[in-house]
C-alpha positions in Angstrom: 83.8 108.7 56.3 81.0 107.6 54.2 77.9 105.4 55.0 76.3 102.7 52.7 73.0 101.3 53.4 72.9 97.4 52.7 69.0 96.4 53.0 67.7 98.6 55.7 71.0 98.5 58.1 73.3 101.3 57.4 77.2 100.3 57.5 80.2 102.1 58.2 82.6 102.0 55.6 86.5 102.7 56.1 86.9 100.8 59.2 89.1 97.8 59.0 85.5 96.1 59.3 81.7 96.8 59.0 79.6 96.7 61.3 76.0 98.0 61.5 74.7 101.2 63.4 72.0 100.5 65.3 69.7 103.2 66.4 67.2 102.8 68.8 63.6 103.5 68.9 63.2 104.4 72.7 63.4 107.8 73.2 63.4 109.9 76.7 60.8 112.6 76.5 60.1 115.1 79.4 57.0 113.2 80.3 59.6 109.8 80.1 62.1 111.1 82.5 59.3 112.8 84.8 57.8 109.4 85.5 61.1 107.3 85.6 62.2 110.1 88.4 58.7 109.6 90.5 59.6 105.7 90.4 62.7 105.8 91.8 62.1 108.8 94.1 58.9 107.4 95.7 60.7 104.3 97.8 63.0 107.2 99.0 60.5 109.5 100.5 58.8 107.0 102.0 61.8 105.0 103.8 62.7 108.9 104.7 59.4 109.0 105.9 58.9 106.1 107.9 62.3 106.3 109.5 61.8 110.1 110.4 58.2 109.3 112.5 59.7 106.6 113.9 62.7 108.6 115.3 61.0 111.1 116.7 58.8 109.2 118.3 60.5 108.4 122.0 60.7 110.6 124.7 61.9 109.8 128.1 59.8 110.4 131.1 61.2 110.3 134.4 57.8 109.7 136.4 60.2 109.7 139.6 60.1 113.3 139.4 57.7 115.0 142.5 55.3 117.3 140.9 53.4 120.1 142.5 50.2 121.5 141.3 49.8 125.3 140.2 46.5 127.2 138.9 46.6 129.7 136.5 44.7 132.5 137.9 42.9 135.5 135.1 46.0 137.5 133.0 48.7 135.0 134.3 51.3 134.0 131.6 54.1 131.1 131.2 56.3 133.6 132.2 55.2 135.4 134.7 54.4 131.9 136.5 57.9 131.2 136.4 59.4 133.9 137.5 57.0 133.8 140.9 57.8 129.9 141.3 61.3 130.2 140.5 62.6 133.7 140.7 66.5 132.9 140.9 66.4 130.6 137.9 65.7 131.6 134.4 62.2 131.7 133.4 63.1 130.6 129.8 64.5 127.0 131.4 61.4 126.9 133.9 58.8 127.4 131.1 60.3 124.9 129.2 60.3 122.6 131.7 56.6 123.5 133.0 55.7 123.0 129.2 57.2 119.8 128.8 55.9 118.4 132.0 52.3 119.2 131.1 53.3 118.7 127.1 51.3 121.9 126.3 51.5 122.3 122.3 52.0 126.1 122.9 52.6 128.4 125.5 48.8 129.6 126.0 47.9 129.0 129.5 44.2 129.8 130.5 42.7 130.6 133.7 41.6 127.7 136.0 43.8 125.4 134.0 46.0 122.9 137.1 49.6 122.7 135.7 52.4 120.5 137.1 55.7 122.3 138.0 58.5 119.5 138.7 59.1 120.1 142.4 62.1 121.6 142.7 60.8 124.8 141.5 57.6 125.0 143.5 59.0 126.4 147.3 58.0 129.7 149.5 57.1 131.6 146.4 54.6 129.4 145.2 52.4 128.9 148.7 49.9 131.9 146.9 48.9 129.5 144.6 
């Protein structure tokens, strides 16, 4: 297959017609498809974004629940403190609870700090406090 050039538009020959190849001018460089990718990636991450805060954002309190006062006395941990307020239950449910309660970011308890414990932990075992 051969091409002739009529003017400046190169034509096809041995077809049952002519028609011109066109070539275009745009070309996609790394830099090109770097940019066209941030474009269309940006609405993404921020609908992501703003429906991923916003679904994480409610939490159910029951403020029905009875809560009883304990203070941490000097070398006392989250763990300890539950197994002496709660010593037939697992201490790994009751410090979760006790952390949610008082939403503590961590499990670092101090001493003097007043935690609640939801009141169905807090019975004989917890009169020393």
């Amino acid at each position: 297959m051969s091409a002739i050039t009529v003017g400046a538009v190169p034509f096809r020959s041995g077809t049952s017609y002519a028609r011109p190849v066109r070539r275009s001018h745009l070309r996609m460089t790394k830099r090109g498809r770097t940019v066209l990718l941030t474009l269309v990636a940006t609405p993404v991450v921020i609908a992501a974004l703003v429906f991923g805060i916003n679904a994480g954002g409610a939490t159910a309190t029951n403020s029905s629940t009875p809560l009883a006062k304990v203070t941490v006395v000097g070398g006392e941990s989250l763990w300890s403190l539950a197994k002496q307020i709660a010593p037939n239950s697992d201490p790994r449910d009751v410090i979760a609870d006790i952390i949610s309660v008082n939403r503590l970011g961590s499990a670092d308890i101090y001493p003097g700090e007043q935690l609640s414990v939801p009141a169905k932990y807090s019975g004989p075992a917890q009169q020393g406090h």
